[in-house]
Structures are given as C-alpha cells and as structure tokens.
C-alpha positions as CSV (number, residue, x, y, z in Angstrom):
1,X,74.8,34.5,84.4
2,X,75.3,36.4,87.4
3,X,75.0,35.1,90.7
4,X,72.3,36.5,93.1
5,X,73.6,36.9,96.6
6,X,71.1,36.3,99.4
7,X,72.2,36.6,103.2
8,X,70.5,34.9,105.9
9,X,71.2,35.7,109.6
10,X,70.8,33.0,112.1
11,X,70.8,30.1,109.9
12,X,72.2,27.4,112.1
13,X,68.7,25.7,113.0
14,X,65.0,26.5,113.3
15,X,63.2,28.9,110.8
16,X,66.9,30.5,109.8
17,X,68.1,27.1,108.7
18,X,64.4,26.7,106.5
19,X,65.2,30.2,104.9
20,X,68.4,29.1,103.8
21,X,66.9,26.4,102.2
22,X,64.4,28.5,100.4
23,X,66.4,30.8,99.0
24,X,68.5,28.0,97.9
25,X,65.7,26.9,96.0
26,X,64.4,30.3,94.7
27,X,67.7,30.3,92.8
28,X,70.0,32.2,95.5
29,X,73.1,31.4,96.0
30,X,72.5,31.9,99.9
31,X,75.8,33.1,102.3
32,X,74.3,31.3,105.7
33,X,75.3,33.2,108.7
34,X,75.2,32.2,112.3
35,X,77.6,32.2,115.2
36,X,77.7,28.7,115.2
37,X,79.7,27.7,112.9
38,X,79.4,24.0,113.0
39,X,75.6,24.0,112.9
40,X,75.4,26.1,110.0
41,X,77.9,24.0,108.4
42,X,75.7,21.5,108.8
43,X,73.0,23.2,107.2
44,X,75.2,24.3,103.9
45,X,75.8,20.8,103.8
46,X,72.1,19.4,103.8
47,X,71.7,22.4,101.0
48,X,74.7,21.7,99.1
49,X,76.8,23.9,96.6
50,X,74.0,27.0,96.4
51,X,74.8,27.0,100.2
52,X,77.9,28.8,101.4
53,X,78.1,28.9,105.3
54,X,79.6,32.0,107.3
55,X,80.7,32.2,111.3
56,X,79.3,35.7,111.8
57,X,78.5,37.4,115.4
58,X,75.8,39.9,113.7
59,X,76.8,42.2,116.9
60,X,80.5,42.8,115.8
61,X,80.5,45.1,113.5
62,X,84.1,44.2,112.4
63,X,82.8,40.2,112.3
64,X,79.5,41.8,109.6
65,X,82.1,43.7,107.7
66,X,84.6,40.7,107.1
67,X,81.4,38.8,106.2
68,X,80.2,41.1,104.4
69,X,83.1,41.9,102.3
70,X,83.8,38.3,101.3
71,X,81.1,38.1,99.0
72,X,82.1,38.5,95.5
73,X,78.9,41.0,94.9
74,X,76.9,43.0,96.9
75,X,73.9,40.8,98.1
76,X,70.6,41.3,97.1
77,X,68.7,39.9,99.7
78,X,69.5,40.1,103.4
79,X,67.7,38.6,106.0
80,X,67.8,39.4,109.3
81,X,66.4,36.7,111.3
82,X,69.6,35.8,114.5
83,X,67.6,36.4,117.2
84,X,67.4,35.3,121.5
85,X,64.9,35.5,124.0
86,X,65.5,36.6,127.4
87,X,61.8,35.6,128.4
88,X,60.1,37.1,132.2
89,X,58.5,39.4,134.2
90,X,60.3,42.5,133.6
91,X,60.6,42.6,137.8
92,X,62.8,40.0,137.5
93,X,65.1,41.0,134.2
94,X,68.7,41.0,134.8
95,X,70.0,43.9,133.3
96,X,72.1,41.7,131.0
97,X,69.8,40.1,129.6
98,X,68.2,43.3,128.8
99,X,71.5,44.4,127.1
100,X,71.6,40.6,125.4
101,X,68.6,40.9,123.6
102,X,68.8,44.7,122.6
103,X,72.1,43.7,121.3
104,X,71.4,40.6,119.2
105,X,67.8,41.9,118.2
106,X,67.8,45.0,117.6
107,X,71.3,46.4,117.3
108,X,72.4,43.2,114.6
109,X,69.6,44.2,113.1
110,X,71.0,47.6,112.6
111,X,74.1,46.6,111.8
112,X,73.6,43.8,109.1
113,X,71.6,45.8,107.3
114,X,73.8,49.2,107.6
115,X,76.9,47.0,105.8
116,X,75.0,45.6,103.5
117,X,73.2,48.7,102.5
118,X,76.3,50.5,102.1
119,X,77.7,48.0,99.8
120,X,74.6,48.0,97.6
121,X,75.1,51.7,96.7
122,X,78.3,51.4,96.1
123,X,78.1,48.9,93.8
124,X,74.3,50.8,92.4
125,X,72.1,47.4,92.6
126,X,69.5,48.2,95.1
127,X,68.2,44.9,97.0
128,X,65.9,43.9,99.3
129,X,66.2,43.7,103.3
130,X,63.6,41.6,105.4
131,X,64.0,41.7,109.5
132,X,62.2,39.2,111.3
133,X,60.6,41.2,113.8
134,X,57.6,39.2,116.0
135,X,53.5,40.1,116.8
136,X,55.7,40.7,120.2
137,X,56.9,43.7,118.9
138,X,53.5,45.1,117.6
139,X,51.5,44.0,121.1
140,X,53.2,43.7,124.8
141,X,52.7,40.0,126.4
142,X,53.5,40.1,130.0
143,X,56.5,38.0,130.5
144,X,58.2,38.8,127.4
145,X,60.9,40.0,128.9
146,X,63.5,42.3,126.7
147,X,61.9,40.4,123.5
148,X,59.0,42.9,123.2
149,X,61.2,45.9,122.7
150,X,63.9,44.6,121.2
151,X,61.1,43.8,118.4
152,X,59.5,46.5,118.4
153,X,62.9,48.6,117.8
154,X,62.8,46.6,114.8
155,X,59.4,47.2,113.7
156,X,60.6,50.9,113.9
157,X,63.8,50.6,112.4
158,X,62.6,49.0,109.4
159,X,60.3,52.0,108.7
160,X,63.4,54.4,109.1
161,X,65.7,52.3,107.0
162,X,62.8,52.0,104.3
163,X,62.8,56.2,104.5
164,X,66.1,56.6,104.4
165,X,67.5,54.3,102.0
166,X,64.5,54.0,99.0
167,X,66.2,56.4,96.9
168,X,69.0,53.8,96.6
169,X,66.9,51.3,95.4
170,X,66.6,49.4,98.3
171,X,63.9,48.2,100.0
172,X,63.1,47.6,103.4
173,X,60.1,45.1,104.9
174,X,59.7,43.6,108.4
175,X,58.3,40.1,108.8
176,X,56.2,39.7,112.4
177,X,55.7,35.7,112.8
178,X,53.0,34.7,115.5
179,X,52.4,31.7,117.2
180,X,55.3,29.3,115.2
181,X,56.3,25.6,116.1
182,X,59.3,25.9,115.0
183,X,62.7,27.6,116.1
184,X,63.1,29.5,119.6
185,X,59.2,28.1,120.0
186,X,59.9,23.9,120.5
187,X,60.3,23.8,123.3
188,X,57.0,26.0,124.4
189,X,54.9,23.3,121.5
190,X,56.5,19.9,123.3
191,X,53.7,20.3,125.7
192,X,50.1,19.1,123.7
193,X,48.1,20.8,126.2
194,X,50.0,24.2,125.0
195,X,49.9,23.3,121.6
196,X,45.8,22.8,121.7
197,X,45.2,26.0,123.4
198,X,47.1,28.2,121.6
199,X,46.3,26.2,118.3
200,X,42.7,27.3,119.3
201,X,43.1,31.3,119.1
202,X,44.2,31.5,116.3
203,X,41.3,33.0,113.7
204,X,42.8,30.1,111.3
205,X,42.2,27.2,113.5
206,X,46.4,26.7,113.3
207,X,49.8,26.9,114.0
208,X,52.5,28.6,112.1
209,X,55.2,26.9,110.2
210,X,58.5,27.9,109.1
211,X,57.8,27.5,106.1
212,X,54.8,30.5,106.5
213,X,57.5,32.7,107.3
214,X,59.8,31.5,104.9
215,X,57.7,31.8,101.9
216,X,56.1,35.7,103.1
217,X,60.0,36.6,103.4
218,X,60.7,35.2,100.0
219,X,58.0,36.9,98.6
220,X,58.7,40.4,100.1
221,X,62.2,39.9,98.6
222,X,61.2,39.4,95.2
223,X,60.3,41.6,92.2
224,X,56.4,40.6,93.2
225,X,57.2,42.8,96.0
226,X,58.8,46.0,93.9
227,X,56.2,48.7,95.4
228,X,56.5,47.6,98.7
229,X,58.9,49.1,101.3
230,X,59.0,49.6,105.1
231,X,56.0,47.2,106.4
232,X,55.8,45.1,108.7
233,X,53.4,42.0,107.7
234,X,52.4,39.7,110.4
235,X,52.3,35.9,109.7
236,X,50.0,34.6,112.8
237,X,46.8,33.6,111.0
238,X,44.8,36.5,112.4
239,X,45.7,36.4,116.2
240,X,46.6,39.9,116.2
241,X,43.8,40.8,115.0
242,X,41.6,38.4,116.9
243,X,41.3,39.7,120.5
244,X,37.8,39.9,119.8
245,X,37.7,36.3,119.0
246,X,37.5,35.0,122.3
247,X,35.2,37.4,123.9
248,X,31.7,36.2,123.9
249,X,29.1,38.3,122.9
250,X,25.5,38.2,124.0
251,X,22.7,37.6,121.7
252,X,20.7,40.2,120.8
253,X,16.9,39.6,118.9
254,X,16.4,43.1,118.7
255,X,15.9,44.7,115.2
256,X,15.8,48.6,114.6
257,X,12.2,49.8,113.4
C-alpha cells in the first residue's frame, strides 16, 4: 500500500499539534513541522509511529527544501498553519514586527507550498494545500497589528496558487478560523469575563475549537473536496457574517396595504 504523505506546518502545540493528530487518524502518515524541535517531538511522540517530526524554519527556503526533500514521496496534503502575532495599534508597530509576521505568515506560506507544489508535478500526483488564514484577514480589527495583512496576503495567495497550479492537479483552499480557544488564543480565553463576551457574538452561541478547524481542513483535503479549489471558508460560527447581530432594531407594527 502506498503511504500518503501529509505535512503540517506549526505543529509543536495548539491547533497545529490537533492537525497532526488528525491526519494521523485519517490514515496519513503526517511529517510534523515546527521550529521547535523538541515540542513537536513531543507531539510525534503522543501520536506515535504515523507521526514523523521535522525541525523546519518555514522562512528558509533552504530549511523547506531539505524538509521537503526528505520525504520518500511527494506529499499530498500540506498544511500551512506556523503562524505569530505581532498584535497593536499600527501607531505603535515596530517595523520588525511588521517584517516578523509578513515573513512567517505570509511569505512561509509561499514558500511551503511553492516546494511542495513543485515536487507534486514532478512526481504527477496532484495534492491538496490548505493555508490557515484567519476572519482577520477577510475584516480589519483595530489592534491587529501586522496579523491582518499578513492574512489577508494569504487569503489572496491561495486564490493565485489555486489559478496557477489546478492544471497540475493540485488544489488550493484557505481555512479562516474565528474566535478559537485554542492556540495563539489562550491566553486572550484565560480571562471568563473575555470568554463570555466574545462567547456571546457569535451567531452560534460558541467558541471555536481546534478541533473545528481541524476537521474543515481535513475535509477540504480530501476527495469530498475534489471540485473545490481556491476558497477561503471561514470557521467562526457566523461572526463574520453577524455584524448585524448586535445592532438593535426598532419594532415596527406597520404592515403595507
């Protein structure tokens, strides 16, 4: 039988680390990247023999091409999910943190996928690519910091992947998780007061959980996905679509004739 190769960026903790463990269960055999290498041992070691874990710095493109090139087939599913925040008002961004984020976000995005893609044509398999993008990256929150653009880039460079690279069987989605306790998010859902009133605008009464993400990115990887290429589906129980939600709205008894 042959082995089907899944990548996952940024596996060393939070919703990376929960990915790993899905596509470990979905039958992968899952090469767990992160630039910490001892957490993402860590992680291969919860997971076990499916599991094989890789020190990769997803913004050194000779670190993604030695990672790349290890695998014994091109991969079929590649997730790009390493990401940071550089969170504030934009008054108060230091340009390097500006650079941080673009770099990590946006441009090991870019550069994952690129080595990957080029492997799968060589080799003629296709595959699937998912970026984790963010509902930052399809509406500006003040205070975002670099985060907004650096997701949207991603947002944008998931359609022009999906353009460019369909012909070679490859398809290209975008995952845009909301309002998630898990990951970069724990320390922002410590707070119960926080958790209530963001709990509260969502349209589904609810936090997200890693395991939303994990299972829409599983999904769009599969074959139940085969006629879908460069979206971007948000996972945020409504919220971006829920502005209206919190607006009252007078009543009105009048009735048209």
């Amino acid at each position: 039988m042959t082995t089907t190769w899944a990548v996952i960026t940024g596996a060393g903790r939070g919703i990376g680390a929960v990915l790993a463990r899905h596509a470990a269960k979905e039958g992968y055999r899952v090469a767990a990247w992160d630039l910490d290498g001892e957490a993402v041992r860590a992680v291969a070691d919860d997971i076990g023999e499916a599991c094989v874990p890789m020190a990769v710095d997803v913004t050194d493109e000779s670190s993604v091409r030695s990672a790349v090139a290890e695998l014994p087939a091109a991969p079929s599913l590649v997730v790009n999910n390493a990401g940071i925040v550089r969170f504030g008002p934009l008054l108060e961004l230091a340009a390097a943190d500006w650079r941080a984020a673009l770099d990590v976000n946006l441009t090991g995005t870019f550069l994952v996928a690129r080595v990957a893609a080029e492997r799968m044509i060589a080799e003629s398999t296709g595959g699937a690519i998912v970026n984790i993008a963010s509902i930052n990256g399809l509406a500006a929150a003040p205070g975002a910091g670099a985060y907004t653009a650096s997701k949207a880039g991603v947002v944008m460079l998931t359609e022009h992947m999906a353009l460019e690279w369909g012909a070679h069987g490859i398809r290209v989605n975008a995952v845009a998780p909301g309002l998630i306790d898990a990951g970069m998010s724990d320390a922002i859902y410590a707070d119960p007061e926080v958790r209530r009133l963001r709990s509260g605008r969502v349209p589904l009464g609810r936090l997200g959980t890693a395991q939303d993400v994990a299972e829409t990115v599983l999904f769009l990887g599969s074959e139940k996905a085969a006629y879908v290429t460069g979206q971007t589906l948000a996972v945020d129980g409504g919220i971006t679509r829920g502005a209206l939600n919190a607006m009252p709205r007078a009543r009105s008894d009048a009735s048209a004739d």
